[in-house]
C-alpha positions as CSV (number, residue, x, y, z in Angstrom):
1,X,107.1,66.6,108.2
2,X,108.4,69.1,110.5
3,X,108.6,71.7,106.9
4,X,104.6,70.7,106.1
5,X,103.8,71.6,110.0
6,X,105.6,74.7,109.9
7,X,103.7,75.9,107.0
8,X,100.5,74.7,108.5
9,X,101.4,77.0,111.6
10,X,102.4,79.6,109.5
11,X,98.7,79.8,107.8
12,X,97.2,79.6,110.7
13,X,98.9,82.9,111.9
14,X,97.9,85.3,108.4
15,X,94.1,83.7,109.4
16,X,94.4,85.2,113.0
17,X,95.9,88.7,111.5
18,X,93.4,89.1,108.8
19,X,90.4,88.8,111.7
20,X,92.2,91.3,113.5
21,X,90.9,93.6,111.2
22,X,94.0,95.3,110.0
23,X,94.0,94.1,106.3
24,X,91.7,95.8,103.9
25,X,88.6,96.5,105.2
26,X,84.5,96.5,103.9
27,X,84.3,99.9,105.7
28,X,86.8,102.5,104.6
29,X,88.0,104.3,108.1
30,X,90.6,106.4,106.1
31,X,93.1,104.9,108.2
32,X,93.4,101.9,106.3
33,X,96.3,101.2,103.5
34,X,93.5,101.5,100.8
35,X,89.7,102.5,100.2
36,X,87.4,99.7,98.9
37,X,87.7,99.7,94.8
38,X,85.1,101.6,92.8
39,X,84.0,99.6,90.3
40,X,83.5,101.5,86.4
41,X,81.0,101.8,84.5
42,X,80.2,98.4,82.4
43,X,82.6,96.8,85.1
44,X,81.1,93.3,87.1
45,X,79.8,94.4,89.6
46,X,81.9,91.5,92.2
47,X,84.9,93.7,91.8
48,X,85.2,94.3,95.3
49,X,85.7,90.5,96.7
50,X,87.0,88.3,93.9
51,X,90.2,89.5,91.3
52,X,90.5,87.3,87.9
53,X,93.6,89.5,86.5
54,X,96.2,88.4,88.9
55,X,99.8,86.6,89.2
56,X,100.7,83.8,92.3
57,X,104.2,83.3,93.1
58,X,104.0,80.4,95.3
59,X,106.5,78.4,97.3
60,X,105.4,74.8,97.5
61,X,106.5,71.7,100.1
62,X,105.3,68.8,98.6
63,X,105.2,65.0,101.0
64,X,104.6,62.0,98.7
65,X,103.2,58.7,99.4
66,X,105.2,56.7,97.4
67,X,108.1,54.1,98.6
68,X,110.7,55.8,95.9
69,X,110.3,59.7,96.2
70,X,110.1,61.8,99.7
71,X,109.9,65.2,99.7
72,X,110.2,68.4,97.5
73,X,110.7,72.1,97.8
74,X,109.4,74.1,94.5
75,X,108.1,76.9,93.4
76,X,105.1,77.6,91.5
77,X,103.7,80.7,89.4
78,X,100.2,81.2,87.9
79,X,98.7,83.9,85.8
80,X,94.7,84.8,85.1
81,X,93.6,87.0,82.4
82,X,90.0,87.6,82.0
83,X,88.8,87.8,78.3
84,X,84.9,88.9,79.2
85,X,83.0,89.8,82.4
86,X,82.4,85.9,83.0
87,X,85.5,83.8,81.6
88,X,89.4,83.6,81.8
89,X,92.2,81.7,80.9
90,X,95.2,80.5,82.9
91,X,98.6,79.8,82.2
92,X,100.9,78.1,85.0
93,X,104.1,76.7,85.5
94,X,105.6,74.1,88.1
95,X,109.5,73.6,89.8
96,X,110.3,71.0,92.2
97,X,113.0,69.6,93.2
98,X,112.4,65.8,94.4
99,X,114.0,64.0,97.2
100,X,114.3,60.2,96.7
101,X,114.2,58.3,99.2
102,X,117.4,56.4,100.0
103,X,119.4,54.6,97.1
104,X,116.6,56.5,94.8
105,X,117.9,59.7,92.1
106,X,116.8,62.8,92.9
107,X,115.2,64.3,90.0
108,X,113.9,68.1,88.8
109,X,110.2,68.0,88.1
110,X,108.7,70.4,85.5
111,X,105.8,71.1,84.7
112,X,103.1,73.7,82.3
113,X,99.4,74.3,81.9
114,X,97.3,76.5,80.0
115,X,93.2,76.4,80.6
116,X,90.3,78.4,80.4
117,X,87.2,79.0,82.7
118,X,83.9,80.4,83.2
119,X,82.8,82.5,86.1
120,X,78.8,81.8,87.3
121,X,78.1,84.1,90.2
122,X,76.0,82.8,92.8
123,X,75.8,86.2,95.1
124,X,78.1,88.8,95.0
125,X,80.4,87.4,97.6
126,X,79.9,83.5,96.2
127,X,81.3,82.2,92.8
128,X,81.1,78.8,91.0
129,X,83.7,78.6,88.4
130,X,83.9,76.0,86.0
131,X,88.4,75.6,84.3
132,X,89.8,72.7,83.0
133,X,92.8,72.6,80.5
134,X,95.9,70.6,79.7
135,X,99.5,70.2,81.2
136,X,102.8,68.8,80.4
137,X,105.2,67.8,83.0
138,X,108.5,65.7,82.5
139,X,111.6,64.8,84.9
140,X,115.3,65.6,84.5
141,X,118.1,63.6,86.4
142,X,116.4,60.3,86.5
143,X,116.4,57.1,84.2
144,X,113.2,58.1,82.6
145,X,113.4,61.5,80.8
146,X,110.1,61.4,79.2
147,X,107.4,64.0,79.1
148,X,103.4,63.4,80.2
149,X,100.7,65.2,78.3
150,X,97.6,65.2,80.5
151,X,94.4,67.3,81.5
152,X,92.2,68.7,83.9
153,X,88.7,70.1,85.0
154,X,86.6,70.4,87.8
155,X,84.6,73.2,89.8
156,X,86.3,76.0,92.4
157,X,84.2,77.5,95.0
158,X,85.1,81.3,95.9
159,X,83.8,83.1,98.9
160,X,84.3,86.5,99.7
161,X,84.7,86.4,103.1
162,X,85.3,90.2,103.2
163,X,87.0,92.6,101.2
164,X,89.9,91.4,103.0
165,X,89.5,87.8,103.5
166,X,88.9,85.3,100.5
167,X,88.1,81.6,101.0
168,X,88.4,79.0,98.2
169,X,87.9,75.0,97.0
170,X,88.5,73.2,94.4
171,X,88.3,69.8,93.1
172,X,89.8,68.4,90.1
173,X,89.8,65.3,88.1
174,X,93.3,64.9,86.5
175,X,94.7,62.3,84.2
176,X,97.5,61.8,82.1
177,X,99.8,58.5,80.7
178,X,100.6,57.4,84.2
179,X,97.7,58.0,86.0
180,X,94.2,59.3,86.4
181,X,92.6,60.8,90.2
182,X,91.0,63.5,91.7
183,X,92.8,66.4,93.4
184,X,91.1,68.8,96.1
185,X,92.4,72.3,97.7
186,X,91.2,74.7,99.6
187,X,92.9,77.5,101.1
188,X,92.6,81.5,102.0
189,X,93.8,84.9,99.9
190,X,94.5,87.6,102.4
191,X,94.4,91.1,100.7
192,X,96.5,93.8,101.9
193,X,96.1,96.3,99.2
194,X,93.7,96.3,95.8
195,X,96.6,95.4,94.3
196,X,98.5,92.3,96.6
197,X,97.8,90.1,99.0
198,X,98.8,86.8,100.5
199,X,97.7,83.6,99.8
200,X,98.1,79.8,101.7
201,X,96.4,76.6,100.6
202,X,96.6,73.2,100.8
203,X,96.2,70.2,97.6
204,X,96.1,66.6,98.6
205,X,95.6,62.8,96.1
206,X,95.9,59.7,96.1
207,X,100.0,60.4,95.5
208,X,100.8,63.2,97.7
209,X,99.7,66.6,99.4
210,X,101.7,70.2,99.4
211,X,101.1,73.1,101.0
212,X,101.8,76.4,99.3
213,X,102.1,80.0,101.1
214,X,103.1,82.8,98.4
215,X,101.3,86.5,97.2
216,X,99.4,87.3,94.5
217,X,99.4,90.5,92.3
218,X,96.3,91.7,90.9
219,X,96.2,94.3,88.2
């Protein structure tokens, strides 16, 4: 617990520097590490506050409520690739290793997604986007070796704060062999540059909750 309060801490403090104003900015000073983005002809025209080409690199501290695991420190990647001005498709991937609890196995989680979305714009600093897709996760180092096949969907909420600042939500019904609940997130993507920035967020159900600090690459 003191790990999940550290990272708690931790997002706190990027919230406080973004507000400072030292991250990238609505208005260009020409003192800042980058110029807001000019968007191309026949480009959408929310360029300036929201990114769907990008790569997270996450690390993840996961707390379950369960009488057989305890913790788990992972790592996490996702990629987004837009195909038109209003969808995407995603492709992720998932490493954890799980603490038992005592006289349990610890055991390597895995897991891999691929989905899809659609992007419906309700202001240029507000988006509703629509992704749901499918996953496979499976366990090494304990009794049962077996994979899970399972899916996902639900809406995400993206507000563009400022150029610098980017608030999002999320809730998602998921459901697979074992089991079938809703998941929620929200969390914060602090741009430095265009091209990287940071990002913190926090996912909670019915089995557990992690909190994930990492960057994310657009291009």
């Amino acid at each position: 617990m003191n790990k999940f309060l550290a990272l708690l801490i931790s997002t706190s403090c990027l919230a406080g520097t973004a507000s400072a104003g030292t991250f990238y900015s609505d208005e260009p000073s020409g003192k800042g590490p980058i110029a807001p983005p000019k968007v191309s002809e026949g480009a959408s025209d929310y360029s300036d506050y929201f990114d769907y080409d990008f790569l997270d690199i996450e690390y993840n501290f996961t707390s379950f409520d369960d009488d057989f695991l305890d913790e788990a420190n992972g790592v996490s990647v996702g990629l987004s690739k837009t195909l038109t001005d209003f969808t995407f498709v995603t492709l992720g991937g998932l490493w954890e290793p799980v603490n038992a609890t005592d006289g349990g196995e610890d055991v390597d989680f895995w897991s891999f997604s691929a989905g899809a979305g659609m992007i419906f714009p309700l202001s240029e600093r507000v988006h509703l986007v629509a992704e749901g897709g499918v996953f496979y996760g499976f366990e090494n180092g304990g009794e049962d070796d077996n994979g899970s096949l399972g899916g996902y969907a639900g809406p995400l909420l993206r507000v563009g704060i400022t150029r610098a600042i980017e608030g999002f939500a999320s809730v998602n019904y998921i459901v697979d062999e074992e089991t079938d609940q809703f998941e929620y997130s929200a969390g914060a993507v602090l741009r430095l540059t265009r091209a990287l920035g940071l990002k913190a967020g926090w996912s909670w159900n019915d089995d557990e909750q992690t909190v994930g600090v990492g960057v994310r690459v657009a291009f």
